[in-house]
C-alpha positions in Angstrom: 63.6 -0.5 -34.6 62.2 2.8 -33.7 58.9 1.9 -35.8 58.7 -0.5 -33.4 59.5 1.8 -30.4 57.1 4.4 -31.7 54.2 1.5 -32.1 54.7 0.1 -28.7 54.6 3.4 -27.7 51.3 4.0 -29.1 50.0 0.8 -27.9 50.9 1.8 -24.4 49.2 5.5 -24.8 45.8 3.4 -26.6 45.3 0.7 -23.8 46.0 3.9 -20.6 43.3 5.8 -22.8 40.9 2.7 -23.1 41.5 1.9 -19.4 40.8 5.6 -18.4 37.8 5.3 -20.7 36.7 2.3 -19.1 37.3 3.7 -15.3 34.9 6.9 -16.0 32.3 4.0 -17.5 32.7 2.1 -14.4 31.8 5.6 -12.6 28.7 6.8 -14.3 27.6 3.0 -14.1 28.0 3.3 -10.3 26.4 6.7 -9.5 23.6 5.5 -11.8 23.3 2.1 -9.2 20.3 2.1 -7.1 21.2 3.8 -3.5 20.7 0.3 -1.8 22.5 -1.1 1.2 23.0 -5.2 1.3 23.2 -5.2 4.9 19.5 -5.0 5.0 18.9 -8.3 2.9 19.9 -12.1 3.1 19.6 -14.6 0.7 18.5 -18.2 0.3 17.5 -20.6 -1.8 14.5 -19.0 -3.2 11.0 -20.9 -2.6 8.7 -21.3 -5.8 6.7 -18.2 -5.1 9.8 -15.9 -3.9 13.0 -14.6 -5.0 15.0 -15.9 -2.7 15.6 -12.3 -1.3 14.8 -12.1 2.7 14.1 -8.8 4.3 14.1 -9.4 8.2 12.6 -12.7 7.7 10.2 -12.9 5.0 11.2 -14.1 2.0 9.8 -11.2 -0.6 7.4 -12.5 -3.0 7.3 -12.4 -7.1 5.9 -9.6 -8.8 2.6 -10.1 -10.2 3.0 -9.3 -14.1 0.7 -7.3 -16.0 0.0 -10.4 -17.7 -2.2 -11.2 -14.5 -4.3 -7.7 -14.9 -7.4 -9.4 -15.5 -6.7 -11.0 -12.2 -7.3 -7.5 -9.8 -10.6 -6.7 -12.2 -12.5 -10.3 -11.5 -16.3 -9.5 -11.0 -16.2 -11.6 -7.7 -13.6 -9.4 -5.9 -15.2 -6.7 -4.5 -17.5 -9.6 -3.0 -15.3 -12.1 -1.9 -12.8 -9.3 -0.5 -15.0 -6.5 0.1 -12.8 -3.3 -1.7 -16.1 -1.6 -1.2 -16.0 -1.5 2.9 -12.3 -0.8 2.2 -12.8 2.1 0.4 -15.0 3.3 3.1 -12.2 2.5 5.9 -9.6 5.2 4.3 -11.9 8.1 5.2 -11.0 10.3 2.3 -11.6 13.8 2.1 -12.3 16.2 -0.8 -8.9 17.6 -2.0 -6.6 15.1 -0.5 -3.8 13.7 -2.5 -3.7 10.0 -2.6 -0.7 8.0 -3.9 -1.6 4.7 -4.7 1.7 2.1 -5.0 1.5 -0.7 -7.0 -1.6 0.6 -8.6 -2.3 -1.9 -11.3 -4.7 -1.6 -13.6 -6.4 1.1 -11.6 -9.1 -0.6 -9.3 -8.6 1.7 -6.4 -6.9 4.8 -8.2 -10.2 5.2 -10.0 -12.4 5.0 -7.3 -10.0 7.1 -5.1 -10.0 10.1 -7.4 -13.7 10.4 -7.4 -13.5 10.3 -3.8 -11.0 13.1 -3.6 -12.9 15.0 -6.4 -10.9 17.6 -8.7 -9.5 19.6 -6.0 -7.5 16.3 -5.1 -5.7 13.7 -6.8 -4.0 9.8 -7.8 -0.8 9.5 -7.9 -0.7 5.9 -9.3 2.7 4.6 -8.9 3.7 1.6 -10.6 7.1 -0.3 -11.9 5.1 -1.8 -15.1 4.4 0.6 -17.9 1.9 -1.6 -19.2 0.1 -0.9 -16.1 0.2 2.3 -16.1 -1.1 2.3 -20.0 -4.3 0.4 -19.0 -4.6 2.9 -15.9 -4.2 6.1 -18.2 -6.7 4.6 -21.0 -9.5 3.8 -18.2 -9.3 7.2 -16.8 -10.0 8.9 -20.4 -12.9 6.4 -21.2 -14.2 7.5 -17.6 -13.1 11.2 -18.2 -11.1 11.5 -15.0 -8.8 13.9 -15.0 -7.1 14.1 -11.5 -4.8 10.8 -12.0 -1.0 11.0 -12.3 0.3 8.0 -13.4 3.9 7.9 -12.0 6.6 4.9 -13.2 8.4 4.2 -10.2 12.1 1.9 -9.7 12.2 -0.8 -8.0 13.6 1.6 -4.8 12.0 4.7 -5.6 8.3 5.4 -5.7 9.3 9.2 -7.3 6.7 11.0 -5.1 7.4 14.5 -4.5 8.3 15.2 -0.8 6.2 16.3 1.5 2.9 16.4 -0.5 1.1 12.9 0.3 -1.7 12.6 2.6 -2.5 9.0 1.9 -0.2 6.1 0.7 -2.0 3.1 -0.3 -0.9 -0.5 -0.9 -3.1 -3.2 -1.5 -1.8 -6.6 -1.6 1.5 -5.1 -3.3 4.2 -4.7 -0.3 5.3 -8.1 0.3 6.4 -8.1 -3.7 9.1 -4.7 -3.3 12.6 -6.0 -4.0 13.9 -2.8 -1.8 11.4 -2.6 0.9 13.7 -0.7 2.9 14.3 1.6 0.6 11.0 2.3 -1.4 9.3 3.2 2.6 12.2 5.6 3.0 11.3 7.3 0.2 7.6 7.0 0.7 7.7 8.5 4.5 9.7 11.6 2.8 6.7 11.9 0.9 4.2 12.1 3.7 2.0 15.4 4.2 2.2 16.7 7.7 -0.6 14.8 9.3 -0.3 11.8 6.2 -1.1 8.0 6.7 0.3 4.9 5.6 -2.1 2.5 4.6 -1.0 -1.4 3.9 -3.4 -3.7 3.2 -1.9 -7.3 3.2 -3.5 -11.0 3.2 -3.8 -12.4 6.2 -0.4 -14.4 7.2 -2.2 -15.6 10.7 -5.6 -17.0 9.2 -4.7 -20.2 7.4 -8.0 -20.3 5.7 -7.5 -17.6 3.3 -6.6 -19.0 0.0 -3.4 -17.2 -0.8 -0.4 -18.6 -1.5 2.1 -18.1 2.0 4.7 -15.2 0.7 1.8 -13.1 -0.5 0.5 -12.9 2.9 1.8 -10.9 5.8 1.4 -10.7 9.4 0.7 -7.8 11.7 4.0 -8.1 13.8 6.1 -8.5 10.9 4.4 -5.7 9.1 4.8 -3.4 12.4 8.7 -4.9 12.6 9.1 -3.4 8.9 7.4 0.0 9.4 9.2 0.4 12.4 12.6 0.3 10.6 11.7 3.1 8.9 9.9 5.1 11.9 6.7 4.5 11.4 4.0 3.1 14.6 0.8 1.2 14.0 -2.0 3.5 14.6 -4.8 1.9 13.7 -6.0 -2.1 12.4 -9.3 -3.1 10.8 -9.2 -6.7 10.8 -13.2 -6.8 9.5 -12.5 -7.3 6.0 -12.6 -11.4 5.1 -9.3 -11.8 4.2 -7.1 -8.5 4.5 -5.5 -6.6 7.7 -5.8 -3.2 7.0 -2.8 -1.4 8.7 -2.9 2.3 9.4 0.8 3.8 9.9 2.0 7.4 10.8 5.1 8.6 12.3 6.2 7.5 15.5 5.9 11.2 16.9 2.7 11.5 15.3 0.6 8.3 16.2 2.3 8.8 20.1 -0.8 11.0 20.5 -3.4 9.2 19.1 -4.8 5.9 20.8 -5.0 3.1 19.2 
């Protein structure tokens, strides 16, 4: 009988140890959780091209895979969507630091950091290590040596505050699965004077061949930017098939005409 006792004692002690063992799991799982907050987001059934995750209206879009790389390098691109004038449109400066998000396999960030020259430099942020991989090789075949590849979350870019004069993102936005999120962090990055650049497919022009949750609007791109404090300071619309959006801080662009 008190073998008995003694085991069930011991069973007792082994199951509050496992379920104290358990509880400080259930911790460190939750402080490692991404800092995201539900209220921001619905959700539907999700469309073919979307993930059935809604951010103040728009449905947010699938990620491109690296699988698609060849995709962004196509010889006809800088034709058919002139990323040449676009390039010209950021007015980059010697020494400026440039963060491009969603950089891919590089077709900007390369370009960008012989713009900024060696006194400036790429911070090409991306979720997809193999993009970054193809970004890193291309810049030592070209010996450029001013890019920082970066491998973001999905709700933190991991640029370092303060420090960012540009923040591009081409045709990448509309696919963040914490929009909300991933600008707060980006705006904490900003330089003093620094500028948000989004570049999306035009939502309003039915004739540009992109499938509908890759494209975006200007007023639902300024309702999004606003959330997070930012003012449309400038739009080129004179690219075929892209708005090209120019944010700053509310406090900042109150001065500037648009």
């Amino acid at each position: 009988m008190a073998h008995k006792l003694h085991s069930m004692q011991l069973t007792l002690k082994l199951g509050s140890l496992a379920a104290i063992v358990a509880g400080l799991l259930f911790m460190a799982q939750a402080s490692a959780e991404p800092d995201t907050d539900d209220n921001y987001y619905s959700y539907d059934q999700p469309n073919r091209d979307g993930i059935g995750k809604v951010y103040m209206g728009r449905e947010i879009a699938h990620v491109m895979g690296h699988r698609g790389a060849t995709w962004l390098e196509r010889p006809e691109r800088e034709q058919k969507e002139r990323t040449d004038l676009l390039l010209s449109l950021l007015a980059l400066h010697p020494g400026d630091t440039v963060a491009d998000i969603g950089a891919g396999t590089g077709y900007f960030s390369l370009p960008i950091a012989r713009l900024v020259g060696p006194t400036g430099r790429v911070l090409a942020v991306d979720i997809q290590p193999e993009m970054l991989t193809i970004i890193e090789e291309r810049a030592r075949a070209g010996k450029i040596a001013n890019i920082v590849s970066i491998l973001a979350t999905e709700t933190d870019p991991m640029l370092p505050d303060n420090t960012v004069d540009l923040v591009l993102m081409v045709d990448a936005y509309h696919e963040f699965s914490f929009p909300r999120e991933v600008m707060t962090r980006v705006v904490d990055a900003l330089s003093e004077d620094g500028r948000i650049v989004l570049v999306e497919y035009r939502e309003e022009d039915l004739a540009v061949p992109i499938k509908r949750l890759h494209k975006m609007s200007v007023a639902q791109a300024k309702r999004e930017m606003a959330a997070v404090g930012l003012v449309l300071d400038q739009l080129h619309d004179n690219l075929p098939w892209q708005h090209v959006m120019v944010f700053r801080r509310q406090a900042e662009a109150a001065v500037k005409p648009i």
